[in-house]
Structures are given as C-alpha cells and as structure tokens.
N, C-alpha and C positions, 0 to 999 in steps of 0.2 A: 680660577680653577684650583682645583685642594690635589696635592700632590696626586694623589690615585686616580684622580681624573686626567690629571696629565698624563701619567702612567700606562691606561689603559687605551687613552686617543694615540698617545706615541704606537702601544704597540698594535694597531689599527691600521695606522698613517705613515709612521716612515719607516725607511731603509735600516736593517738591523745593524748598524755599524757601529756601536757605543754600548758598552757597557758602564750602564751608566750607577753612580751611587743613589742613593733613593733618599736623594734631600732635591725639595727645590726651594732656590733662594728670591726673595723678592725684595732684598735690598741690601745696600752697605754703603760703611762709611768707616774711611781709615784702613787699618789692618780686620776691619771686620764684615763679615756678610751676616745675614739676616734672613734666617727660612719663614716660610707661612705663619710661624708660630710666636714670630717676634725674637726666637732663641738665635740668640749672638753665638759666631762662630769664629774663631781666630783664625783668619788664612796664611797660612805659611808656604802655600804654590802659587798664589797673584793670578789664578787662570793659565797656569804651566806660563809663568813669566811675564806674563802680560801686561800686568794692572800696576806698575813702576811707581806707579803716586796714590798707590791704594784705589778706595774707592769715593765718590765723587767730591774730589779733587777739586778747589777752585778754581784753579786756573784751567784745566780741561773742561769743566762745566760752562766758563766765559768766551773760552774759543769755540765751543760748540755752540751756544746762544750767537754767538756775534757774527760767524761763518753762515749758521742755518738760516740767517737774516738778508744773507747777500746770495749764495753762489752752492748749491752743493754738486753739481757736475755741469761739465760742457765738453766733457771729451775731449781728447789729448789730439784732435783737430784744428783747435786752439788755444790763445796763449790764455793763462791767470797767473799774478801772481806769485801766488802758491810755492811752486814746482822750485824754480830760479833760488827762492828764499830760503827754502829747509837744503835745496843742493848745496849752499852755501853754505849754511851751518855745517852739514853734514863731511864735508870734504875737509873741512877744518877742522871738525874735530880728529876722522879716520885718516889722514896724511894722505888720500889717495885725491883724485883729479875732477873724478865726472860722477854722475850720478843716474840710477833709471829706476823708474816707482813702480813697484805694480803690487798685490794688496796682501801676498801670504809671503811665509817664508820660503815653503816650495815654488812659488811662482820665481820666486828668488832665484833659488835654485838653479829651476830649470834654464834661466837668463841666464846663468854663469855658468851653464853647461854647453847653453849655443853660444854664447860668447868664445869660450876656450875652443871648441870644434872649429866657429868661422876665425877665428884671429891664427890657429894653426892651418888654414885652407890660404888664408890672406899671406901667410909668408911661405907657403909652399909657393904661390906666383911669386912672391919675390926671390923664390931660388934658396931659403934654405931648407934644409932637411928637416919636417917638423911633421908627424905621425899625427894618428889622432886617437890613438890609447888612452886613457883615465886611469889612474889609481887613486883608490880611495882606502881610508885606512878600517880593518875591523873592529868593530862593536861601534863604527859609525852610523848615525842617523839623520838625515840631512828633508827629507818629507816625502809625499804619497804619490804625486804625479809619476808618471812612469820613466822618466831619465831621472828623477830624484830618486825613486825607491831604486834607481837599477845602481845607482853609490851606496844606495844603505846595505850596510853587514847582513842584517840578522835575516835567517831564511823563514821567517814568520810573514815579516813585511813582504817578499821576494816572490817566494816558491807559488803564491795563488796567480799572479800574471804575468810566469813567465811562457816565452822568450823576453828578456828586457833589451833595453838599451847593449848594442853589441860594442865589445873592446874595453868594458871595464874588469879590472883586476884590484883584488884588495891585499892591500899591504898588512904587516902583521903589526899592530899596534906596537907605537914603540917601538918596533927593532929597524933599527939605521941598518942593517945588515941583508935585513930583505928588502927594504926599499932600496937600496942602491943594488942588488941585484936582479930587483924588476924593474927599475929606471933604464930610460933610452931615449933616442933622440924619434924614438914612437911613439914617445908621453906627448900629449898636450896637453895635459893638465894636472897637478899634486892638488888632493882635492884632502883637508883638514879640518875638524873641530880644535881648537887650540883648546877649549875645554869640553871634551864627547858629554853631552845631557843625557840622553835616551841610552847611551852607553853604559850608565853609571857615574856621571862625574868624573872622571878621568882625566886631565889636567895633562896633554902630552910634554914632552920631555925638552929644557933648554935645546940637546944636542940632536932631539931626533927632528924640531924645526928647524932648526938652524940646518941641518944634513937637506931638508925637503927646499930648502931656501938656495942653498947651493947647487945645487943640482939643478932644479928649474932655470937660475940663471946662465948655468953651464949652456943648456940647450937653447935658451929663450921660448920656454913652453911656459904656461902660466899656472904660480903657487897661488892656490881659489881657499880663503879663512872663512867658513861658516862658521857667524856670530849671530847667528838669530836667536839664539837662546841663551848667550854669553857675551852679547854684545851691548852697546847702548846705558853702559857705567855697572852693566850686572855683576862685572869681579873686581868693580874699583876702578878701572879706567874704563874710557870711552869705550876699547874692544878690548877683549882680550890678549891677542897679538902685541897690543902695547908693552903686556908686562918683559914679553920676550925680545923688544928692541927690533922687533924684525916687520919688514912690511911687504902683506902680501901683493900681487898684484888684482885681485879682484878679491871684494868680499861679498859678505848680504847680512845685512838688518833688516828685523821681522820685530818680534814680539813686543817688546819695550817701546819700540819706537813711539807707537800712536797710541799707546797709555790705557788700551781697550777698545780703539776702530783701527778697523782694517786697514792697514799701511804696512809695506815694505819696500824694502831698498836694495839696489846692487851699486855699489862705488869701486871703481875700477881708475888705471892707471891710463890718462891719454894715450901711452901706446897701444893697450889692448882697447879703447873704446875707437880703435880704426877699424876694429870687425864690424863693427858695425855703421850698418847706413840707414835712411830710411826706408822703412819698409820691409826691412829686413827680423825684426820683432817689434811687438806692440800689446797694448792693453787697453780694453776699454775701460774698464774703472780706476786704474791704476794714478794715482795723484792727483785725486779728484780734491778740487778746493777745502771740501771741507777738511780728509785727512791730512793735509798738508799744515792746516791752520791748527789742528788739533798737535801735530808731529812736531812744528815748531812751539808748539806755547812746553810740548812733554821738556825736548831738551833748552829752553831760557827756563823753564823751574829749576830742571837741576844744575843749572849754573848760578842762575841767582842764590838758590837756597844750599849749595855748596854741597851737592849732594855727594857725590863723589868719593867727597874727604869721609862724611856721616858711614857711605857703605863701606870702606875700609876699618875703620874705626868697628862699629855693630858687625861687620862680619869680621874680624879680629879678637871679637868679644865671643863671640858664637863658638869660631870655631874653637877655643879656649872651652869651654864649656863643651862642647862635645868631646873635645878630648880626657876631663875630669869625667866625663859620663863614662867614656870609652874605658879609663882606670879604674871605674866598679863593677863594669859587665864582660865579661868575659866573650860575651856573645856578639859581640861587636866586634868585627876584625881589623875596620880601617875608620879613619875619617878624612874624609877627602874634600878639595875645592878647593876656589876663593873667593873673595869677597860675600857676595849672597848669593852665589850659587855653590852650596854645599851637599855630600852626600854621607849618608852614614851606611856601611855595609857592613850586614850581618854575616853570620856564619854558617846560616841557612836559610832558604826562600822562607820556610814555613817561620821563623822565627819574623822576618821582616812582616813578613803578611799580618801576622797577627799584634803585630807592635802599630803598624798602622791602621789596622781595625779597632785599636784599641784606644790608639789617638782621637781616633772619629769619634768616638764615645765619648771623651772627655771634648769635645766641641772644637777640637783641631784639625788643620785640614794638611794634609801635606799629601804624598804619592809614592809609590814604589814604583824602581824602574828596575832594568835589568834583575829582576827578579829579585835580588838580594838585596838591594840598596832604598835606602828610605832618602830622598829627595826633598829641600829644602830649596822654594825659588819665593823669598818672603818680597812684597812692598818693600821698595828703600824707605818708606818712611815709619821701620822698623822702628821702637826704640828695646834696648836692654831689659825693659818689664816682661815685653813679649817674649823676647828670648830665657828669659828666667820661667815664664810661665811654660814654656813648649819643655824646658829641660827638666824641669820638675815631674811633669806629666811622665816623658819618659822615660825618668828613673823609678817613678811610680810603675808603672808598668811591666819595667825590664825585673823589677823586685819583687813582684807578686806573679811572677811567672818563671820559672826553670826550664834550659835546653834537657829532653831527654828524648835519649835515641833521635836525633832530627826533629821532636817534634817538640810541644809547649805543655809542659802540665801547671795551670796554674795553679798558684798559692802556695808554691813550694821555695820560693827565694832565691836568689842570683847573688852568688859572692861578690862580696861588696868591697 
C-alpha cells in the first residue's frame, strides 16, 4: 500500500491516538530507515530508543531465525530456557538480585508500583510503620496505564482519566528541600527518572539522589530508578544510576532491551522481591521465548562489540559539537544529557518546532519533547559521520532562520 492508502485505511480503521508524521517506512539498515520511495533517512530517535543496534542487525536477525524455529511462546505456566538466562545477565549487569518480564515499559511500571504498595503492606504485618504514599518527581514521565500515568507530571497525560491512582504527590524537580519536606514514613515508595526523557532530558542532581537514597533507607520504603528510556548502556553505562554510585531498590528496562520486540524488565532487591508471591501479578506474553533470545543476543552484542566504551566516546563527541552549535545560535538555551540520550533546548517552542520540521526536510529524524527541547535517542552504532551530518544540517537551519518576536522569519540569519 502507498502512503495515502495507508492514510486513509488508518483513518477509517483505528483509534485516533497518534499523530502521526506522513512518512511510511518499509525498511532499514544501520542508522538508516527507508520510505516507499527508496529515500534513505538518518534516524537520530531509534523508534524513541528502541532500535540499540540500528536496524537489521546480525545478530538480532540470527536470534529471531533460530528462536522462531524452536519456541515463540508457552506461557509463563511453564519453564524455557529463556527467562533464567537473560535474568542472569540482567542482574549482573544492574547490581540488583531478581528479575520479572513483561513486554512494555509501562507494564514495567505498573509492576514496580504494586511491588512498592505490597512490599509496604508486607512490613506493616511485620510491625513497622510503612504508609503507602508515592512521590514522583515533576516533569516526570514513566507511561499510559493508569498507576503509570497517575506518577506522570504533565496534566496533558493526567487530566482526561482522572480520578487516578490515590496518594501520589509530586516532588518539585531537584529540590532536596521539598522532597524531604514531603517525605515520611507514609512514603512507600521515591519513584525517579535518573535522566527525565518525556521531561526534557533532565539529568537529576548528584545530591538530590543521593538525598531520595537516604531517606528511603531511613524508613525502608523503596527508591523505584526508571531506566526504560536511559537504561540498557543509553548514557554509557549499563543504567543510568550507575553514574551516580547509587543503587536503587527496584528498577525497569524497556526499550533497548529487545532491540525492536516487545520486552521489558523489572530488577529488584531480594528484599523487596518478598512482596511478591505467586499469584499475586503475572503476564501472559511477558518473557516469551522468543523476546528473551532476541534480549539476550541485544546485550552479548554490546558486550562483545564493546559497546559501552563506543557510546561514551560518540556521545562525548556529540555532545561537544552541540555545544560549538550552542556558541553560534543564540537561540539555543541549554544542551543537556549523557551519553546518547541528548537534549537541545531552545528558547522557544515555536523555534524547536520548526528546527525539527526542518530537520525532516533534510531526511533526519529526531523529536521534540517538552515542547522546547529537540531530542536526540541515536543507534549506538552511531559513528562521528552521522553526527557531523545531523550538526551541519542544524546549523544550516538555525542560520537561514532568525528568532523574531517568538516566532521564525526565515532567511534572515542567526548570529554566529
């Protein structure tokens, strides 16, 4: 079907929930996708994080042939394989103890939100004081299920189904001064992005983790690191958390993990994995054979081919170069992140907006989030070229366009 046909079936057939860009792609390879047309397109979002080894990947392509030959589900009724294998990796890499699959990030989520509820129910029978409050920090974004969006900040996500989830409170980004004056021993749970995505990039603060890390252990309520979009070697190390020396007691891996099939993760601390028993949550498709064999072949690539080191290095590079971009435009307020999850904030929506319509144009793909920010979530198997070719583009751009009154008149030039 040719784009238009798709177009007009969609808007027939489903549910208006996407606004979507008016390309469709029917293939890639590497850092690039491919429309109807054969036009090569450089992705600099990986599917919002997803696609960790670009696109068809050897070794994802071998573990899908070899798996789809044996086993792709048997329900978590029974044993495979699978499960036991990548838990093992996974525990190793994130310093935590246990592991539980199920296929989104929000499903994630949601697991690490009845986790934290039963495991402070579990020590109120053992006698001690432990509440069942949430705080979540603002301009967080954690997903769509309804205890997931009832953590998420923005009253976008929010305000269409509420009543949500009751007893959460959101802390004011970064300040250690409101979080320890909403903290109590009614918290069950300090619920964090160590680097906020959907927020903007936002990178929270040595001291204000280190502050949510103390205090949790003060009470014994549990600090929950959502790394679904910053986890899985996206800012250089395994999770994010790593950089900060601090470790949570529950996290969740999502996007990266399964390199483009459905897979996610929650790793938690033996302690907290006593709230649970069976029966008590589950998942039908969650750790099905196949994504397990695809999740493990994701992280032995980036071990073998050392990946880790490459996204420190290229997002080192990057953000270097944003910041040269940042010294000609004025219109650039920050540059933010690490490793390859980068953000660049402008100094107005209207200015990002059209800097990223204008990237599209030149056959690059990236996103705007919190309104003002243009969003960089490249394949690690970026190199330096690609990154030369996105900064070019740009400064091409930001230079045939001028900030006036809030808005873009182009062709008028950007002090350089």
């Amino acid at each position: 079907m040719k784009l238009e046909e798709i177009r007009s079936a969609e808007a027939e057939l489903l549910i208006g929930t996407y606004d979507r860009t008016p390309l469709a792609f029917v293939g890639g390879q590497g850092m690039h996708l491919f429309d109807e047309n054969g036009t090569a397109y450089l992705d600099m979002l990986s599917g919002i994080g997803v696609c960790a080894l670009g696109y068809n990947h050897p070794a994802i392509q071998a573990a899908i042939d070899a798996q789809s030959r044996k086993l792709l589900h048997i329900s978590n009724l029974f044993f495979h394989e699978g499960q036991a294998e990548l838990a093992a990796r996974l525990t190793e890499i994130t310093g935590l103890d246990r592991a539980f699959f199920c296929n989104s990030g929000t499903e994630a989520w949601e697991a690490a939100l009845k986790l934290a509820r039963s495991y402070a129910a579990l020590r109120r029978s053992e006698g001690r004081d432990l509440g069942t409050k949430i705080l979540a920090l603002e301009h967080s974004f954690h997903g769509r299920t309804m205890g997931s969006v009832s953590t998420t900040h923005k009253p976008k996500y929010r305000e269409p189904f509420q009543p949500l989830l009751p007893g959460v409170e959101f802390v004011r980004f970064d300040d250690i001064a409101d979080l320890e004056s909403k903290f109590s021993s009614e918290v069950c749970a300090v619920c964090l992005e160590p680097v906020q995505g959907e927020g903007g990039i936002r990178p929270v603060s040595r001291e204000f983790f280190a502050a949510a890390r103390r205090l949790t252990s003060q009470t014994g309520s549990l600090l929950i690191a959502d790394e679904i979009q910053s986890g899985m070697g996206r800012t250089g190390e395994w999770c994010a958390y790593q950089h900060y020396g601090i470790l949570p007691d529950v996290t969740t891996l999502a996007k990266p993990l399964g390199g483009g099939i459905p897979i996610a993760a929650v790793l938690c601390t033996s302690e907290a994995a006593r709230a649970f028993s069976p029966g008590m949550h589950g998942t039908t498709f969650g750790g099905g054979p196949l994504a397990c064999a695809v999740a493990i072949a994701v992280i032995d690539t980036l071990r073998n081919e050392k990946m880790l080191a490459h996204i420190k290095e290229t997002g080192s590079y990057f953000v270097d170069q944003l910041m040269r971009l940042a010294g000609r435009h004025d219109e650039i307020a920050e540059v933010r992140g690490m490793g390859l999850m980068l953000g660049l904030d402008f100094s107005h929506a209207e200015i990002a907006k059209h800097v990223a319509n204008q990237m599209l144009e030149r056959r690059i793909l990236l996103n705007r989030t919190s309104e003002t920010v243009l969003r960089f979530l490249p394949p690690y198997v970026i190199e330096r070229e690609h990154i030369d070719q996105t900064i070019q583009a740009l400064d091409e751009v930001l230079s045939d366009s001028a900030p006036v009154a809030g808005s873009l008149v182009p062709g008028q030039g950007a002090r350089a």
